[in-house]
C-alpha positions as CSV (number, residue, x, y, z in Angstrom):
1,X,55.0,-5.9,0.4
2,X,58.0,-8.2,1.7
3,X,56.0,-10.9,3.5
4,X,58.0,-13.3,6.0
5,X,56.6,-16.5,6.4
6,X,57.7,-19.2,9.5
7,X,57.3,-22.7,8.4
8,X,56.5,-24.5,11.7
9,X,53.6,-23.5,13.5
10,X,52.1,-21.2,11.0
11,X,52.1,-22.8,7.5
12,X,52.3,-26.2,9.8
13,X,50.7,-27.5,12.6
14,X,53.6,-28.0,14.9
15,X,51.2,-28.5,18.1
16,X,49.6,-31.6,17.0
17,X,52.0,-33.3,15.7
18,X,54.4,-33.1,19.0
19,X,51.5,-33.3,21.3
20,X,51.0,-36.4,19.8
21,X,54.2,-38.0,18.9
22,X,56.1,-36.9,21.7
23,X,53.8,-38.0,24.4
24,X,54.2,-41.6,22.4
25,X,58.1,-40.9,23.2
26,X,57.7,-40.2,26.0
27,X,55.7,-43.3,27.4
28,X,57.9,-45.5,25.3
29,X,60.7,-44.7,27.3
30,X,59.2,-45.1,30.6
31,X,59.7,-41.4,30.7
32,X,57.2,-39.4,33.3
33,X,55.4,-36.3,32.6
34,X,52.6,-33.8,33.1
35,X,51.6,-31.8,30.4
36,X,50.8,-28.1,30.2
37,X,50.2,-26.7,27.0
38,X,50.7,-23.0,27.9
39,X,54.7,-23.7,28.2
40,X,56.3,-22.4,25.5
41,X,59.2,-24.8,24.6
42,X,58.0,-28.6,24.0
43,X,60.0,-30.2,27.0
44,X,58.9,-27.1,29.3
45,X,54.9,-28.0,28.7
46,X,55.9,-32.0,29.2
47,X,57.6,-31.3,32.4
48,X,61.1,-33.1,31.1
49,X,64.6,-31.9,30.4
50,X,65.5,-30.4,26.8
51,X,68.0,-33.6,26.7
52,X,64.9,-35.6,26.1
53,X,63.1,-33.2,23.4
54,X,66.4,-32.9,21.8
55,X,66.3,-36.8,21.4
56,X,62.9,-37.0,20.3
57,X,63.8,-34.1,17.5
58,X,66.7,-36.3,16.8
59,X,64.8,-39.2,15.9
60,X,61.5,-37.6,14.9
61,X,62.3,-35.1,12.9
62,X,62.5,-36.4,9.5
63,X,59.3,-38.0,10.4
64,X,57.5,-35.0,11.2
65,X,58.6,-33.0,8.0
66,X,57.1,-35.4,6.0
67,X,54.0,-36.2,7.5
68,X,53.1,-32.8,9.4
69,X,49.3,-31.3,8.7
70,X,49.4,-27.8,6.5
71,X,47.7,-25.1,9.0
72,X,43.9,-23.6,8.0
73,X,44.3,-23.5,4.5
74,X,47.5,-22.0,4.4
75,X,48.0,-22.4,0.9
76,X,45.3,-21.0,-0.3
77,X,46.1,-17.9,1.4
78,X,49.3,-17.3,1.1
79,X,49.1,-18.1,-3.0
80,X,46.4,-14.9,-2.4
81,X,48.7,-13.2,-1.3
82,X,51.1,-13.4,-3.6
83,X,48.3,-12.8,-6.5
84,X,47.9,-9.6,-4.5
85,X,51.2,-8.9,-5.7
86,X,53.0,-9.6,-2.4
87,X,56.8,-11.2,-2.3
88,X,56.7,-14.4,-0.3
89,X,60.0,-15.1,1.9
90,X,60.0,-18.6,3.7
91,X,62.3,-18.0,6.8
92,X,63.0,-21.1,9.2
93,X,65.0,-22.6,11.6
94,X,63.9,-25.8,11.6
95,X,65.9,-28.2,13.3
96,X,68.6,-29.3,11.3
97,X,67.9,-27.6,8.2
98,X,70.8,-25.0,8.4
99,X,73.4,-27.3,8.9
100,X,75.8,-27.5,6.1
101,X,75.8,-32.0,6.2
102,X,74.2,-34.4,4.6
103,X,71.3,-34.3,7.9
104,X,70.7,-30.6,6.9
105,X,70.5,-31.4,3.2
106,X,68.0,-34.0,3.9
107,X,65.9,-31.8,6.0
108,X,66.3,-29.1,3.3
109,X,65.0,-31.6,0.9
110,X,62.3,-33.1,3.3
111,X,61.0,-29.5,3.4
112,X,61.2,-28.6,0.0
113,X,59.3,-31.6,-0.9
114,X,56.6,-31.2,2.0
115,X,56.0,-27.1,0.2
116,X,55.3,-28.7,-2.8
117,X,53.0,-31.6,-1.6
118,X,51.2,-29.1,-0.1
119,X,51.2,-26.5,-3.0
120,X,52.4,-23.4,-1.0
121,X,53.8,-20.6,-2.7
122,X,57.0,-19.0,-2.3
123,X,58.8,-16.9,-4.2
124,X,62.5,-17.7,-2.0
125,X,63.7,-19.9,1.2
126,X,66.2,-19.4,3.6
127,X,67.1,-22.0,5.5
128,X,68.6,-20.4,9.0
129,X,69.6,-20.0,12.4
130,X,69.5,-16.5,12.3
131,X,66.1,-15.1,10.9
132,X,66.9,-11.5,11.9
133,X,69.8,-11.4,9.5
134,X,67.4,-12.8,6.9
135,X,64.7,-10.7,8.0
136,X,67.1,-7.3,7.7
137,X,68.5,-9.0,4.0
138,X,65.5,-8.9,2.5
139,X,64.1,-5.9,3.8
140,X,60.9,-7.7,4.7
141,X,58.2,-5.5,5.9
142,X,56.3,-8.0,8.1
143,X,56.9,-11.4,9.9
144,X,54.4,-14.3,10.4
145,X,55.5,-16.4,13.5
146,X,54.2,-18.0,16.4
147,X,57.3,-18.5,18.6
148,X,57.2,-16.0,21.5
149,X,61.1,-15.3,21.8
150,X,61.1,-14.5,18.0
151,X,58.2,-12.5,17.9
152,X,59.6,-10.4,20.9
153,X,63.0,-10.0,18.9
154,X,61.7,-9.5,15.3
155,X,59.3,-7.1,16.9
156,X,61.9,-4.7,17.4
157,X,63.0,-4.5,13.5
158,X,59.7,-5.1,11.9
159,X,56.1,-5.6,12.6
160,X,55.1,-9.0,13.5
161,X,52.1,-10.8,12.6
162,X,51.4,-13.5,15.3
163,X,49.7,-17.2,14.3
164,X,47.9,-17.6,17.6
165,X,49.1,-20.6,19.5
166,X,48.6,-21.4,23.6
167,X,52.1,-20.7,24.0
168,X,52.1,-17.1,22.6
169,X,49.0,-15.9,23.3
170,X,49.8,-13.4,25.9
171,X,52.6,-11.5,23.3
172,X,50.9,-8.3,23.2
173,X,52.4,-4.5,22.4
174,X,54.6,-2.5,20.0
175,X,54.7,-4.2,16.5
176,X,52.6,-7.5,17.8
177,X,49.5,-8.4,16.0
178,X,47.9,-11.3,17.1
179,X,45.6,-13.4,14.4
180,X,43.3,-16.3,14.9
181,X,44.7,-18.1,11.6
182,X,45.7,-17.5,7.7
183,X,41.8,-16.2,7.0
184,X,42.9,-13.4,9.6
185,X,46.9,-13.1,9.2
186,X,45.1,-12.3,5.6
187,X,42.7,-9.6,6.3
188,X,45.2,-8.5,8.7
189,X,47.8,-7.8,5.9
190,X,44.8,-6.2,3.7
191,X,44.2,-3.5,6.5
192,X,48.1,-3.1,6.6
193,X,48.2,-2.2,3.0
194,X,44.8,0.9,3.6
């Protein structure tokens, strides 16, 4: 099987990380907010405009690829799955990295680098701003993501294996599947294959 694999939020913890950092930013700058963590887009659950979480990704986001926590044992499950004889296909649109300057290169890099650190598996990379181009390329036969737009889109093309997140747990219906982490996107895949 074609597996397609997110990089943040579901091999990385994407939550902490901004929860944490960004609420730092957020008081340095004499910035106000009220958190809500149901909100799916990062400025949306801090109550500030996109301007702001723009800036913060600006500055932050080098930082972040380095330094960002691998999810549940992520590794370990994904190089199962790809001793089960499945194809692993790393699709992401992480900020910056599909630019074609020297900031993209260096978040390729960063990325690259962070994979390896944290000895995950992957058989290819695309690095994107369109995933369901990717998704339809390399005739992948299900997605891992955890961002609720994108799981409504690529449920359309392909199932969609959800990473549970407070944002996205209310995706429900036609080609959605939602898991409670890698043991479960793993068993999940298992009953796929029966």
């Amino acid at each position: 099987m074609v597996i397609g694999v997110d990089i943040d939020g579901v091999l990385c913890n994407l939550n902490n990380y901004t929860w944490r950092h960004f609420k730092s930013y957020l008081k340095e700058n004499n910035i106000s907010f009220k958190f809500n963590k149901s909100k799916e887009k990062f400025h949306e659950q801090f109550n500030v405009s996109s301007v702001v979480e723009d800036d913060f990704w600006e500055k932050y986001s080098l930082h972040y690829a380095k330094v960002v926590k691998m999810n549940n044992h992520a590794n370990y499950y994904i190089q199962k799955l790809h001793n089960d004889g499945h194809r692993i296909v790393i699709i992401t649109s992480r900020s910056f990295s599909y630019l074609d300057n020297e900031k993209g290169a260096k978040m390729r890099e960063a990325v690259k680098k962070w994979l390896s650190k944290n000895k995950i598996y992957y058989d290819t990379i695309y690095f994107t701003y369109n995933k369901i181009e990717v998704i339809k390329e390399e005739k992948v036969e299900v997605m891992i993501e955890d961002d609720a737009n994108n799981i409504e889109n690529f449920s359309k093309v392909v199932p969609v294996i959800i990473y549970k997140t407070p944002a996205n747990k209310k995706c429900k219906g036609k080609n959605k599947i939602l898991t409670n982490g890698w043991k479960d996107i793993y068993k999940t895949i298992n009953k796929m294959q029966a």
